[in-house]
C-alpha positions as a Markdown table, in Angstrom:
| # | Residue | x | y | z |
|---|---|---|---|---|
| 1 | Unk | 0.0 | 0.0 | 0.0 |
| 2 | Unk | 1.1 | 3.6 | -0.5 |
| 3 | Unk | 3.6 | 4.9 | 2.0 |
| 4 | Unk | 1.7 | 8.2 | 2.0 |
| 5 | Unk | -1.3 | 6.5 | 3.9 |
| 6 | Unk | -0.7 | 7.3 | 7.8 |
| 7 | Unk | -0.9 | 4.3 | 10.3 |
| 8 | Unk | -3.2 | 5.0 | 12.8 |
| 9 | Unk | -2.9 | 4.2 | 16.8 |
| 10 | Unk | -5.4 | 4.3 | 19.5 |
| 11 | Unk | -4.0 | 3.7 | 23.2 |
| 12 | Unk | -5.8 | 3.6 | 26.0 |
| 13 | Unk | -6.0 | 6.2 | 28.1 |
| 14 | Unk | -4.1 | 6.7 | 31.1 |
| 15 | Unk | -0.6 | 5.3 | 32.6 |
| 16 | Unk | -0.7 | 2.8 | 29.5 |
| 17 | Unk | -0.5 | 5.5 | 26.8 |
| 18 | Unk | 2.0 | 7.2 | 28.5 |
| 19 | Unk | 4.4 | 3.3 | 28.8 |
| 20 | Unk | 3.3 | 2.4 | 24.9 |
| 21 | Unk | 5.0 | 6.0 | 24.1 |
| 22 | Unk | 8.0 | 5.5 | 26.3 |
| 23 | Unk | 8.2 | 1.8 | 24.4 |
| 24 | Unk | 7.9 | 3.6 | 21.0 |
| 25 | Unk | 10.0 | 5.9 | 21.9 |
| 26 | Unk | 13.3 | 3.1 | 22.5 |
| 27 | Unk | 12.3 | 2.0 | 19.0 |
| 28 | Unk | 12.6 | 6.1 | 17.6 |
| 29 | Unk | 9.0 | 6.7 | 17.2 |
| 30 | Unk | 8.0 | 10.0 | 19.2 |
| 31 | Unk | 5.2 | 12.6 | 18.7 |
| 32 | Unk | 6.3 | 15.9 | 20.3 |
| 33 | Unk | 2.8 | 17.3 | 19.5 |
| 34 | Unk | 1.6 | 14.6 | 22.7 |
| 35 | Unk | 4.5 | 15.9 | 25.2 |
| 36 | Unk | 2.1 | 19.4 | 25.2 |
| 37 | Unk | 0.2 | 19.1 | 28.0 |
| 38 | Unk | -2.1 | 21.8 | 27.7 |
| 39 | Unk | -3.0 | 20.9 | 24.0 |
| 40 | Unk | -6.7 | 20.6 | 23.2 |
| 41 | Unk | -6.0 | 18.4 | 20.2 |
| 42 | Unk | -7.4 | 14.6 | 19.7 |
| 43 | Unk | -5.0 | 13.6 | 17.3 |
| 44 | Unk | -1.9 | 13.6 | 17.4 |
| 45 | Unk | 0.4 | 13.5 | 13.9 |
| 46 | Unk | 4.2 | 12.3 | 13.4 |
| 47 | Unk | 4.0 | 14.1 | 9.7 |
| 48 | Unk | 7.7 | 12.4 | 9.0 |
| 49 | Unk | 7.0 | 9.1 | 10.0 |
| 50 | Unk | 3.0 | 9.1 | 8.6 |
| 51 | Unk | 2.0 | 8.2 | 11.9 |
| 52 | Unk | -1.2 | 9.3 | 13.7 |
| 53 | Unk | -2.3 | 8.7 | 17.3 |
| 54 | Unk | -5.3 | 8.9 | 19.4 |
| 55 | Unk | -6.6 | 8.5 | 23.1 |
| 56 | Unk | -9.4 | 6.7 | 24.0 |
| 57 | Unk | -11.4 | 5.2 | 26.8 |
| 58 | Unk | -10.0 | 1.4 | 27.7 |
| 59 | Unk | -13.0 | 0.0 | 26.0 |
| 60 | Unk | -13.3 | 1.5 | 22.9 |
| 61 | Unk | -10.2 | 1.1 | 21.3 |
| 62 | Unk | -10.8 | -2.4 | 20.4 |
| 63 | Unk | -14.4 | -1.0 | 18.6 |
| 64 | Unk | -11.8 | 1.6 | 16.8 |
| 65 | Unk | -9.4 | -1.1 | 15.6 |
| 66 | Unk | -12.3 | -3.4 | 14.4 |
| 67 | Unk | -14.3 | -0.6 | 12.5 |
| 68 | Unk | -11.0 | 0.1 | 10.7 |
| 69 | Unk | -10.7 | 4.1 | 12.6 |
| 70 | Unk | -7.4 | 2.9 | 13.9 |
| 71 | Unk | -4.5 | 0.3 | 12.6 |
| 72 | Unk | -2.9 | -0.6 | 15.8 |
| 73 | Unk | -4.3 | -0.7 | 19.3 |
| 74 | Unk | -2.8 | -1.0 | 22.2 |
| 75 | Unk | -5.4 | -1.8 | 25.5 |
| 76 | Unk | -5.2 | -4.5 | 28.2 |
| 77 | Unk | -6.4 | -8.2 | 27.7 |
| 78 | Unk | -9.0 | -7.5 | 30.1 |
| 79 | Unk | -10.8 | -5.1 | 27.8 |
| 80 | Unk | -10.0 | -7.6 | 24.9 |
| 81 | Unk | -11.3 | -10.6 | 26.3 |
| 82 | Unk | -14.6 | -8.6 | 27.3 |
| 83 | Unk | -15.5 | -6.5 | 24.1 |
| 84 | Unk | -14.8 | -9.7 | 22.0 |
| 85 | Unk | -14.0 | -7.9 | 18.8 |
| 86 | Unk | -12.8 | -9.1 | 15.2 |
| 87 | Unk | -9.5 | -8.0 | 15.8 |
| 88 | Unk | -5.8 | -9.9 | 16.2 |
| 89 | Unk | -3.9 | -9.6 | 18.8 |
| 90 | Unk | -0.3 | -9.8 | 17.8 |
| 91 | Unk | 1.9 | -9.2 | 20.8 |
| 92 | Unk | 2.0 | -9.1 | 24.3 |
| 93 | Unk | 4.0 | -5.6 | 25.8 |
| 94 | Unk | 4.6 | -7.0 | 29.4 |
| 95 | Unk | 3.6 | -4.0 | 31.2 |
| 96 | Unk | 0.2 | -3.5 | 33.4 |
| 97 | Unk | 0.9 | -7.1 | 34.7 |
| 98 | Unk | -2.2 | -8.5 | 36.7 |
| 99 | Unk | -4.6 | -10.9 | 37.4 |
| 100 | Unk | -8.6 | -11.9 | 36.6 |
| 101 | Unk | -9.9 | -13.5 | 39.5 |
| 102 | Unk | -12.7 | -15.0 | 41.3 |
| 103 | Unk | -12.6 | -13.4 | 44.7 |
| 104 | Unk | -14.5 | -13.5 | 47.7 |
| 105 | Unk | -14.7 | -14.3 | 51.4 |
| 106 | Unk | -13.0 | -17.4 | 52.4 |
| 107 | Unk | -16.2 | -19.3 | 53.2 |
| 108 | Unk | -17.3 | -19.2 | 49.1 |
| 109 | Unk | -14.2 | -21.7 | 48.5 |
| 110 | Unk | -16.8 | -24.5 | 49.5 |
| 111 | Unk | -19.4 | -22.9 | 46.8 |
| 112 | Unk | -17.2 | -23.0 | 44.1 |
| 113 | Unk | -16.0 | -26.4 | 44.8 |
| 114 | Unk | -19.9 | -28.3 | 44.8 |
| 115 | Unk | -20.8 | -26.1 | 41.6 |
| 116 | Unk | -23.6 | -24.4 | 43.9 |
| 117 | Unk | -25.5 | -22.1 | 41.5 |
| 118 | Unk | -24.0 | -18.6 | 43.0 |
| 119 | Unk | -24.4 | -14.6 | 42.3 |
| 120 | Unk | -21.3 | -13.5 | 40.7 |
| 121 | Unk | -20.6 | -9.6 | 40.5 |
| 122 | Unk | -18.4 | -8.0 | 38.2 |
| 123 | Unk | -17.3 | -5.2 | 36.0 |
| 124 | Unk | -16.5 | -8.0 | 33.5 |
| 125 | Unk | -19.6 | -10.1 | 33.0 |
| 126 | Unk | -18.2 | -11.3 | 29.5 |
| 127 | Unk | -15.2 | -13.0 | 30.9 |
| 128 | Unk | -17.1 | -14.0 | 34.2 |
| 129 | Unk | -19.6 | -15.7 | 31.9 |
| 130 | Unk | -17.0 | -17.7 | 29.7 |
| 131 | Unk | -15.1 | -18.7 | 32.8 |
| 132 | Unk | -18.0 | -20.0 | 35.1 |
| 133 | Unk | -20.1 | -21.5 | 32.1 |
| 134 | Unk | -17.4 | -23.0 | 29.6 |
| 135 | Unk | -14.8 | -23.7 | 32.0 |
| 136 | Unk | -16.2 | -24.7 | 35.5 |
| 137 | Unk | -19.5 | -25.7 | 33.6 |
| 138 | Unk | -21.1 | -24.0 | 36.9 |
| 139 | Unk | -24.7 | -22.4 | 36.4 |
| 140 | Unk | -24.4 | -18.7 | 37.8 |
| 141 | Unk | -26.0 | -15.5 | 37.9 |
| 142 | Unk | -24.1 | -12.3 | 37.1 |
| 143 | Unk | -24.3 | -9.3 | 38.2 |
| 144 | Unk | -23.1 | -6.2 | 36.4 |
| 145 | Unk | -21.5 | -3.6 | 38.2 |
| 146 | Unk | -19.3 | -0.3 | 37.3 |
| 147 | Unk | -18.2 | 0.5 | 40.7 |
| 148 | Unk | -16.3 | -0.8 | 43.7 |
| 149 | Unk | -17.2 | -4.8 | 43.2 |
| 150 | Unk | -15.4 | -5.5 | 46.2 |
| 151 | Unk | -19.1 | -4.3 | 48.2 |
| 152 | Unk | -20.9 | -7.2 | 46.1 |
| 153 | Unk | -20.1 | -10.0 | 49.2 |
| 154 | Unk | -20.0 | -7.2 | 51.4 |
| 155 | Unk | -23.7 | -5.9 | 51.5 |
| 156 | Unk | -24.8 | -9.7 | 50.0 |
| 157 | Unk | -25.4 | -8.9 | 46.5 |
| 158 | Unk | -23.3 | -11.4 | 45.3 |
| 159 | Unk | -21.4 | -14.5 | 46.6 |
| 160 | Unk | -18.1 | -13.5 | 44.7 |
| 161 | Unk | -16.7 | -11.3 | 42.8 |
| 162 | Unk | -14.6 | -11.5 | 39.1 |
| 163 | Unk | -12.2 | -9.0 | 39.3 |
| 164 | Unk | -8.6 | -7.6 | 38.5 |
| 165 | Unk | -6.1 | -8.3 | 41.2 |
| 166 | Unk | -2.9 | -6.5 | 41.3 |
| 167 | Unk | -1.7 | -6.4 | 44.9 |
| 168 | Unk | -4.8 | -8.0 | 46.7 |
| 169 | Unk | -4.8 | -5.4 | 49.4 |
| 170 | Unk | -8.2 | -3.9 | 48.8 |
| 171 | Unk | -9.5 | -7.6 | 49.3 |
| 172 | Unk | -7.6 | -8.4 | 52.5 |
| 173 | Unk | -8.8 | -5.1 | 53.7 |
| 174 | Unk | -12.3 | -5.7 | 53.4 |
| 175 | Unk | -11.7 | -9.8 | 54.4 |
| 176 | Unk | -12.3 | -11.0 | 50.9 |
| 177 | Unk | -9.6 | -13.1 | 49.6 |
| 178 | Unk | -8.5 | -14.6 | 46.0 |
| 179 | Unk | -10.7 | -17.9 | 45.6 |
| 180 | Unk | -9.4 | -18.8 | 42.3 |
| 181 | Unk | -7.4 | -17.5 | 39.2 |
| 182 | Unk | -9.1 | -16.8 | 35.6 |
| 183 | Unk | -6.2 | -15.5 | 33.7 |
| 184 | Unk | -3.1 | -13.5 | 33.1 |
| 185 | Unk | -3.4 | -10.2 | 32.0 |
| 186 | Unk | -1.1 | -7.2 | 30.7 |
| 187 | Unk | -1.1 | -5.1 | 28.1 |
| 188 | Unk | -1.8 | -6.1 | 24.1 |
| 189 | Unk | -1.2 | -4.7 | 20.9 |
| 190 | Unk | -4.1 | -5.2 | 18.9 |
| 191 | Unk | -4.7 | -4.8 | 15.0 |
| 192 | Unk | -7.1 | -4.7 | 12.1 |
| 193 | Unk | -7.4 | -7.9 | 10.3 |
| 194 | Unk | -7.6 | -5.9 | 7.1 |
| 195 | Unk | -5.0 | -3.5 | 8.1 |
| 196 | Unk | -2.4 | -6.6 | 8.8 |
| 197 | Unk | -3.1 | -7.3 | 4.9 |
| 198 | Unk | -2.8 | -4.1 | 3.4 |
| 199 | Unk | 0.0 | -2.6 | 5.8 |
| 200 | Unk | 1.5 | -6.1 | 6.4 |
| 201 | Unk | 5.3 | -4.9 | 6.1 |
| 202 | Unk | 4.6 | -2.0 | 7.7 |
| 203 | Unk | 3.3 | -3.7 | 10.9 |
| 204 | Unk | 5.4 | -6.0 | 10.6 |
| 205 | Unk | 8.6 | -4.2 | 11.1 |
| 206 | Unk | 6.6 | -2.4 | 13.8 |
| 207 | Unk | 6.0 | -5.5 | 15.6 |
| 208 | Unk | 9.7 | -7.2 | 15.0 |
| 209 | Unk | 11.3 | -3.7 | 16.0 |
| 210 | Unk | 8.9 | -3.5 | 19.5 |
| 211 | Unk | 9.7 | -7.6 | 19.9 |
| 212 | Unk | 13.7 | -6.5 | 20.1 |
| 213 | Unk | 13.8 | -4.2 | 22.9 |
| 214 | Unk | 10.7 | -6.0 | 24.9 |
């Protein structure tokens, strides 16, 4: 494809835009127009290297990538796993390290283990789903929730809780505990299926180049 045509990033906001810079950055890709802090823009251009780059919420930029508004995403697998898009995910960054888990008070371990029909609370009802019902095979109900699931088993809306874990020390302060483990996460780059075909040396010297100083 022509070399005039601008790849297009969208990051997730936050402490993970600001890591996938510094990581493009060791590779000599840099946008000075994103070091303005004051700057009212929403796109960001490196006119030299025809690259473009945009913020966006965590769960959108998997919805950007599919749609074709953006080449290259970079979100966690959290986010990926629950939006369920028709996108590939092509390398794993190794930053924003953590856990999915189920998590509750210590008594639930005995719930889990007879496959007891239980309320499950989450932010993540996608990935609680897939893990109770096509990998425990337990029957559950799920609860969505946007805030602080942690007060699920707290105030009795919900047995457990599926949740991201980094250090554990909300749970131990409110007497919950990790129960069991759903998966791995960290951060992904994510890409347009139909981007990887028309831009596939492109991207692919992107990803070899970001595999070398990983």
């Amino acid at each position: 494809m022509s070399e005039d045509r601008y790849l297009t990033f969208a990051l997730g906001k936050g402490r993970l835009a600001k890591q996938t810079m510094e990581l493009l950055a060791r590779i000599g890709i840099t946008c000075e127009e994103m070091q303005d802090k004051n700057s009212r823009k929403l796109i960001f251009v490196n006119e030299e290297l025809k690259l473009r780059f945009f913020l966006a919420k965590g769960p959108d930029v998997p919805t950007y990538v599919e749609y074709g508004a953006a080449d290259i995403g970079v979100v966690g697998r959290d986010t990926i796993l629950e939006e369920d898009r028709n996108v590939y995910e092509v390398l794993d960054l190794g930053y924003g390290k953590c856990r999915m888990c189920v998590c509750g008070p210590a008594s639930a371990k005995e719930l889990l283990k007879h496959h007891e029909r239980i309320r499950v609370a989450s932010k993540y009802p996608g990935i609680a789903r897939d893990f109770f019902y096509n990998k425990k095979h337990q029957t559950v109900d799920i609860i969505k929730l946007n805030g602080s699931v942690e007060l699920g088993p707290l105030v009795e809306l919900s047995d457990v809780i599926v949740d991201i874990v980094e250090t554990g020390s909300t749970l131990r302060e409110n007497g919950l505990e990790v129960l069991e483990e759903v998966c791995p996460l960290s951060a992904r780059m994510i890409v347009n299926p139909v981007s990887m075909q028309m831009e596939n040396a492109r991207i692919k010297k992107l990803v070899s180049d970001i595999r070398r100083v990983l």
